[in-house]
N, C-alpha and C positions, 0 to 999 in steps of 0.2 A: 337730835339736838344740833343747832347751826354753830357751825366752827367758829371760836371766837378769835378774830384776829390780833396777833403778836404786835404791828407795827399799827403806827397811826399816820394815813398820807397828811402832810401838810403842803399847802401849792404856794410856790411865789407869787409876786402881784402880777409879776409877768407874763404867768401862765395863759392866765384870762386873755391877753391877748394877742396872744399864741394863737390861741383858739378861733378869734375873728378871722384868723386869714383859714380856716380849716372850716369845709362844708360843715355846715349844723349838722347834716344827718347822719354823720361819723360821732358825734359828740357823745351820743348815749355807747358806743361801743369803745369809745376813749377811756372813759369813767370808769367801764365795769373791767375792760384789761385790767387798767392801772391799779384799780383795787382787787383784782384775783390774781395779780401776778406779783404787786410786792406789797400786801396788806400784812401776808404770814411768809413769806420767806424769799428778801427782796436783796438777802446779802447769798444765795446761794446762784451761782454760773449755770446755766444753763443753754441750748443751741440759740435763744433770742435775748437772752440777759448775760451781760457781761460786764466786766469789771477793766475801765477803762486803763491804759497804760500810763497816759499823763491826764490829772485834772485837765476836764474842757476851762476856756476862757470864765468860763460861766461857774467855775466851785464843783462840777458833776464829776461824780468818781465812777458811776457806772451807768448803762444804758442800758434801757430796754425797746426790742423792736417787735412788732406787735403790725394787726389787722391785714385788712386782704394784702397780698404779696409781701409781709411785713413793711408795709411803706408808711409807717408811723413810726416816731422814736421820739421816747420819755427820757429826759437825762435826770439823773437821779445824786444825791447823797445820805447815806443812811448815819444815822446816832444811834450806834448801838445801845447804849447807855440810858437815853430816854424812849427807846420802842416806836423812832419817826424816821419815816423817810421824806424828805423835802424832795418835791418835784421844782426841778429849777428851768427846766425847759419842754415844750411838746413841740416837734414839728413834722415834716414830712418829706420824707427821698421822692425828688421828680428825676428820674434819670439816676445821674450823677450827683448832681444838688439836693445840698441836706438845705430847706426852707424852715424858718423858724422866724414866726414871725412876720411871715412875707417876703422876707431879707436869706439872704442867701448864706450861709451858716460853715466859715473856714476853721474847722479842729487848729 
């Protein structure tokens, strides 16, 4: 029997073009992260999910880093209360530079 998931992802408008600046052929591996790593338990710390120290500019209390060398990152807010987590940002570590966006991404 398929595990039924706790949380329900909801994406900002912005996400969507997020994604534009991010190769298409990451996008099917974006998706299935995002929903196996915080569909059922997206408020527990683990070595690539964490719980940010100060809200980003953007509302995100926690991050999660994800795909080949972890060089994708979901920033995230959970509502415990209604079982969502809202994805408010996706982008991509080049280097040093958190890209998001296209745009270069200062905490």
């Amino acid at each position: 029997m398929p595990r039924r998931s706790r949380f329900t992802l909801s994406f900002a408008p912005e996400t969507l073009d997020h994604l534009d600046f991010i190769n298409r052929k990451h996008h099917r591996l974006i998706r299935k992260e995002l929903h196996d790593q915080l569909s059922v338990t997206p408020d527990v710390a683990t070595r690539n999910r964490k719980m940010l120290v100060q809200p980003t500019p953007l509302g995100a209390t926690w991050e999660l880093r994800f795909g080949p060398n972890n060089r994708f990152r979901a920033f995230y807010e959970i509502d415990v209360h209604e079982k969502i987590v809202r994805i408010l940002a996706i982008g991509v570590k080049v280097g040093n530079q958190l890209l998001i966006g296209g745009e270069e991404f200062l905490p």
